[in-house]
C-alpha positions in Angstrom: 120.0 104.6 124.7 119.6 104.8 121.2 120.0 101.9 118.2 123.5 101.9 116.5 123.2 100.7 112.8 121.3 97.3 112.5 121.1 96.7 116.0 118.2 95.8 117.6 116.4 94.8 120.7 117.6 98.3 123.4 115.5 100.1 125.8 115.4 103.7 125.2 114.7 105.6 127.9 113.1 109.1 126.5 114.7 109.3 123.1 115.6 107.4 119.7 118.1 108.7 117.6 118.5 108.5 113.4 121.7 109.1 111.9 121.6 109.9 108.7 125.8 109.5 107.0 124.8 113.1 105.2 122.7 116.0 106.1 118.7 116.1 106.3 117.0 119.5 105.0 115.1 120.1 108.5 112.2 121.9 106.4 111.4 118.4 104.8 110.9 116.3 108.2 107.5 116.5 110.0 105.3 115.3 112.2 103.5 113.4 109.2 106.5 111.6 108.0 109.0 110.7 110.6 107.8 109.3 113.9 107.6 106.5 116.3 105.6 103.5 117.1 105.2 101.5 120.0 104.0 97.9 119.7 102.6 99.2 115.8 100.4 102.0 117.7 101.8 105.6 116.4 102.2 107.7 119.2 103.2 111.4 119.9 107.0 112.2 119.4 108.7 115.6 120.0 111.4 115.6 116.7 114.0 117.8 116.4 116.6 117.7 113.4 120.3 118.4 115.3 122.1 121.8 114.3 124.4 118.9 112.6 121.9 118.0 109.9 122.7 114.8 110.3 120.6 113.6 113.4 116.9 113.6 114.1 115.7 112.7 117.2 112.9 111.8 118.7 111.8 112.2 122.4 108.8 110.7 124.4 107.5 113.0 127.3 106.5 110.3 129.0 109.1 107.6 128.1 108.8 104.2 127.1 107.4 101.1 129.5 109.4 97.7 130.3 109.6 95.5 127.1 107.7 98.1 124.4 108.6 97.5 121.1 109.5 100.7 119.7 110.0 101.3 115.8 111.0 104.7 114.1 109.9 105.3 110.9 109.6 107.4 108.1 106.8 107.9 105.7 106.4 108.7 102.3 108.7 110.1 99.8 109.1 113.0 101.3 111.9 113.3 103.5 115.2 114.9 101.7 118.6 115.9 102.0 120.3 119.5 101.1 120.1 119.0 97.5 116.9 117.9 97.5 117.3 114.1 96.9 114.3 112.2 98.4 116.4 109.9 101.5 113.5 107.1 101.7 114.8 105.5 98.2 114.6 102.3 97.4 117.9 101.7 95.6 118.5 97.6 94.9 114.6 97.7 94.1 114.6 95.0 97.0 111.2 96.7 98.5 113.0 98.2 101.6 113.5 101.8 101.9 118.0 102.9 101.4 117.2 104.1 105.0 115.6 101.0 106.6 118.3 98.8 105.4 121.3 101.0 106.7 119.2 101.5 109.5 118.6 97.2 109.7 122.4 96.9 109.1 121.7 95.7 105.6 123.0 96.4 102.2 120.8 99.5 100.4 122.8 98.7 97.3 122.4 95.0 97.2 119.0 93.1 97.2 120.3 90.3 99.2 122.9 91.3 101.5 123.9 87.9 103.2 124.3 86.0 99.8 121.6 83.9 100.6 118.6 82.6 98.5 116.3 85.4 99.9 115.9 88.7 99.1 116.4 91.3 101.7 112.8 92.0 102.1 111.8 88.6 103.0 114.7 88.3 105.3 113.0 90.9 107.4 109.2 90.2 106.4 109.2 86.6 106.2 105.4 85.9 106.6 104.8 87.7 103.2 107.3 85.3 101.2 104.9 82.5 99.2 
């Protein structure tokens, strides 16, 4: 089981999914920028960008244990699509990467999505609001 857009909180068995809504240049994502995390410890990933372009995924040998918290994430601004647009852009200058917010269910195009007085990155990183 994989996250659908903004949802949070599944058990994956072996594999996370990203879905990108256009198509990743496979010769841009590596082992240095896209990856996984359990409870904030990188670990080893096997990644694969699907023949669709649209998909990387990322599989555990081993799986994941009971009640891991597991976070994908990219790194850098390196990651791109076919015409050579860097993905991990920050468009609404909110502080969160386009991808983390469609990724988070949030707005990439709006630096507060729910209207509220916070900005989207202290919505998700509240301890670093003053």
């Amino acid at each position: 089981m994989s996250p659908n857009i903004g949802e949070r909180f599944v058990s994956p068995t072996r594999q996370v999914r990203i879905e990108f809504n256009g198509e990743i240049n496979p010769a841009s994502v590596t082992q240095q920028n896209v990856g996984l995390a359990i409870n904030e410890v990188p670990i080893p990933s096997n990644i694969k960008v699907l023949p669709s372009g649209r998909v990387i995924t990322l599989d555990v040998d081993d799986g994941f244990a009971p009640g891991a918290v597991i976070q994908a994430f990219i790194l850098e601004d390196t990651l791109q699509d076919m015409n050579g647009n860097l993905v991990d852009v920050d468009s609404d200058g909110d502080g969160l990467y386009d991808l983390m917010e469609w990724i988070l269910g949030l707005n990439p195009d709006d630096e507060n999505t729910d209207g509220d007085v916070t900005n989207d990155f202290f919505f998700i990183y509240p301890e670093l609001q003053l």
